[in-house]
N, CA, C and O of each residue as an XYZ file, in Angstrom:
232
protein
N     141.509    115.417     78.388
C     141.042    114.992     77.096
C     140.235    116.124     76.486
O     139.242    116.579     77.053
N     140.717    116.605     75.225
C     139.786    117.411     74.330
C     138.736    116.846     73.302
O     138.832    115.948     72.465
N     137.757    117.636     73.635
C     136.723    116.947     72.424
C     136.567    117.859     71.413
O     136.939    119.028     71.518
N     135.798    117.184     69.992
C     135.655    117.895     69.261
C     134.553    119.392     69.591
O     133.728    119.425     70.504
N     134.785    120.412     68.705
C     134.280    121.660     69.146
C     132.520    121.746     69.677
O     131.851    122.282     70.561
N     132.364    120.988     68.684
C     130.491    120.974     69.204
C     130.446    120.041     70.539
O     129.509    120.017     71.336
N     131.454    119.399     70.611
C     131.272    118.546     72.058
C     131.299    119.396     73.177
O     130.430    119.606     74.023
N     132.457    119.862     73.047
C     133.017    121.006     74.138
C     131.998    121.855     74.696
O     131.711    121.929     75.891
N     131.370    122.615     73.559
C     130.584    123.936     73.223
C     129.164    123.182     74.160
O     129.062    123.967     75.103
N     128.205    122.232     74.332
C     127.589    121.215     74.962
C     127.995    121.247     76.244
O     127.353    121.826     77.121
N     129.566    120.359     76.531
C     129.790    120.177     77.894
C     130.210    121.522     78.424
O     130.559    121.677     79.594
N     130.191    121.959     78.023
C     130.137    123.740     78.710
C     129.313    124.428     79.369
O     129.392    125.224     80.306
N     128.220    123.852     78.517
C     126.813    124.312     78.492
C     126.070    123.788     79.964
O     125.433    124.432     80.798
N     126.477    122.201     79.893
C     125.635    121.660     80.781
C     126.527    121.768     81.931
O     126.002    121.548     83.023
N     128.004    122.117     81.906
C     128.425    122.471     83.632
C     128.139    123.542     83.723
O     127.851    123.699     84.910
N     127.994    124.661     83.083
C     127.113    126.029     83.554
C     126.170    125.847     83.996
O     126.042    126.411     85.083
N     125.159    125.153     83.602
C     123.534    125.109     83.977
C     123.576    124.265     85.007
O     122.708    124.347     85.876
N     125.015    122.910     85.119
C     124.475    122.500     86.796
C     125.492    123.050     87.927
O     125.549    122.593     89.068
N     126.113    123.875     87.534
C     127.005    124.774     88.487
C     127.837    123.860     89.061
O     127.727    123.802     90.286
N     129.011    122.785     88.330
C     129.746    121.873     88.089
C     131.004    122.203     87.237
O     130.780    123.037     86.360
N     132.178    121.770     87.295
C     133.082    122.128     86.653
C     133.413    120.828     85.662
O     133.017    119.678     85.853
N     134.214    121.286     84.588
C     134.052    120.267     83.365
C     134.400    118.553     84.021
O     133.763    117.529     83.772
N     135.312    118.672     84.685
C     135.443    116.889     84.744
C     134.282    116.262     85.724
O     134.096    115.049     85.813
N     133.559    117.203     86.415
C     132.434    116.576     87.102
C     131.228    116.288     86.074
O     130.501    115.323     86.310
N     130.991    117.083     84.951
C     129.844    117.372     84.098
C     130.294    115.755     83.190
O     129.503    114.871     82.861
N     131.816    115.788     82.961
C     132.302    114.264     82.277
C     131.768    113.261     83.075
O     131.025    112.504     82.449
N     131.911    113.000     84.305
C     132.039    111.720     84.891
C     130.212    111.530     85.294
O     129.665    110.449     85.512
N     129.645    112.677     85.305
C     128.204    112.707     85.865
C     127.416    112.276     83.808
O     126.356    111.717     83.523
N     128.382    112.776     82.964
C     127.019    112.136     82.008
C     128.044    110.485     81.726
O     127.472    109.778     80.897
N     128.761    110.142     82.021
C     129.398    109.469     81.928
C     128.710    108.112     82.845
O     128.303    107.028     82.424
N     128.757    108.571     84.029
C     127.789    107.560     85.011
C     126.771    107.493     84.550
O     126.365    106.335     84.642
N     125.851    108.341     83.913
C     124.138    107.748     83.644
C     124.451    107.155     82.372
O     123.648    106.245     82.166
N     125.398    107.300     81.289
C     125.564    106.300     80.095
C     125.470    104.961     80.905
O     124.367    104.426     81.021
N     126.288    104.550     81.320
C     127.095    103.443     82.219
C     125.951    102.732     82.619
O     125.685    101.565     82.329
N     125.038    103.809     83.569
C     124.383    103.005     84.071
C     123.057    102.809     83.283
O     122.314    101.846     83.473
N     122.855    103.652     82.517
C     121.338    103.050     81.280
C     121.865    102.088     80.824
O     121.111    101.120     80.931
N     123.423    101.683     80.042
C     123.490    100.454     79.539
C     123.604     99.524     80.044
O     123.737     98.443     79.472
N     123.571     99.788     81.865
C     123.445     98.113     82.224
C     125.285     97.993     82.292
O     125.541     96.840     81.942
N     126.190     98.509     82.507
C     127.809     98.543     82.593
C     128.071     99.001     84.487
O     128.974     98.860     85.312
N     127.029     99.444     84.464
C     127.169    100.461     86.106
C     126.018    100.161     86.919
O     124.929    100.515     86.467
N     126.060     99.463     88.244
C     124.940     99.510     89.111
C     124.695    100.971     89.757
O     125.441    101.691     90.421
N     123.503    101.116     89.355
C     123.041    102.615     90.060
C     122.858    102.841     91.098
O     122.649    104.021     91.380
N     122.845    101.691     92.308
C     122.836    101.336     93.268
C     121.319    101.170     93.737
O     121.018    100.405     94.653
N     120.441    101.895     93.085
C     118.899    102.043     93.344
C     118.463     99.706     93.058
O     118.989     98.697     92.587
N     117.446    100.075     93.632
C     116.750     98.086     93.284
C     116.076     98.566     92.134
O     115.911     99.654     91.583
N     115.647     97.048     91.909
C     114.876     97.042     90.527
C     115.767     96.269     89.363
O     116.975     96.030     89.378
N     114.917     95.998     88.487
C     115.287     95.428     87.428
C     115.715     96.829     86.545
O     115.112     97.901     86.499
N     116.546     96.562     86.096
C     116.877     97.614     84.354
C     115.403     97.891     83.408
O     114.967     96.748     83.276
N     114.757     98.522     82.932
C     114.039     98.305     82.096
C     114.280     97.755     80.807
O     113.378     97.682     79.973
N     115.751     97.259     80.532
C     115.536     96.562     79.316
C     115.364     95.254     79.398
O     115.095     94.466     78.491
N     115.607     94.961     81.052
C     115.148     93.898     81.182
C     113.801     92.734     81.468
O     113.637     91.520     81.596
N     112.928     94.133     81.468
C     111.633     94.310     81.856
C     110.794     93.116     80.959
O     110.388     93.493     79.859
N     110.551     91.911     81.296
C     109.438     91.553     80.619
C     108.123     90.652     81.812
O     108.096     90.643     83.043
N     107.069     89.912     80.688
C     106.160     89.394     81.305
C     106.771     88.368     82.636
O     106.336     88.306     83.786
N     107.738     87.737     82.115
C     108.850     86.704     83.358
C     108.946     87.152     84.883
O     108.812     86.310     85.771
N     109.209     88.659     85.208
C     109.525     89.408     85.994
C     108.395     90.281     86.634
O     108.337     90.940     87.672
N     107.548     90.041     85.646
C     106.128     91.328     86.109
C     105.742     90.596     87.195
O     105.228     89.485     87.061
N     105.984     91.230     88.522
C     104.829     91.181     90.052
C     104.078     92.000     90.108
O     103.292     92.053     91.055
């Protein structure tokens, strides 16, 4: 899959800086989307913080 140019020019950027090649740099910002929205268990415990309220506070 190609992205538009400023996308590319980005995911380039950030598999250089984590010494990763492009479909790992995809699937690695891809998993923390996933899992901030609550779509992906991160496997870590805990509540989500969006789920965070007074109900839940120990």
């Amino acid at each position: 899959m190609n992205f538009n140019e400023d996308i590319e020019t980005a995911l380039a950027a950030f598999a250089q800086e984590a010494s990763i090649g492009r479909d790992e740099a995809i699937q690695r910002i891809l998993r923390e989307w996933l899992v901030k929205e609550g779509f992906l268990f991160s496997g870590e415990e805990g509540i989500h913080p969006d789920k965070l309220n007074a109900s839940n506070d120990d």
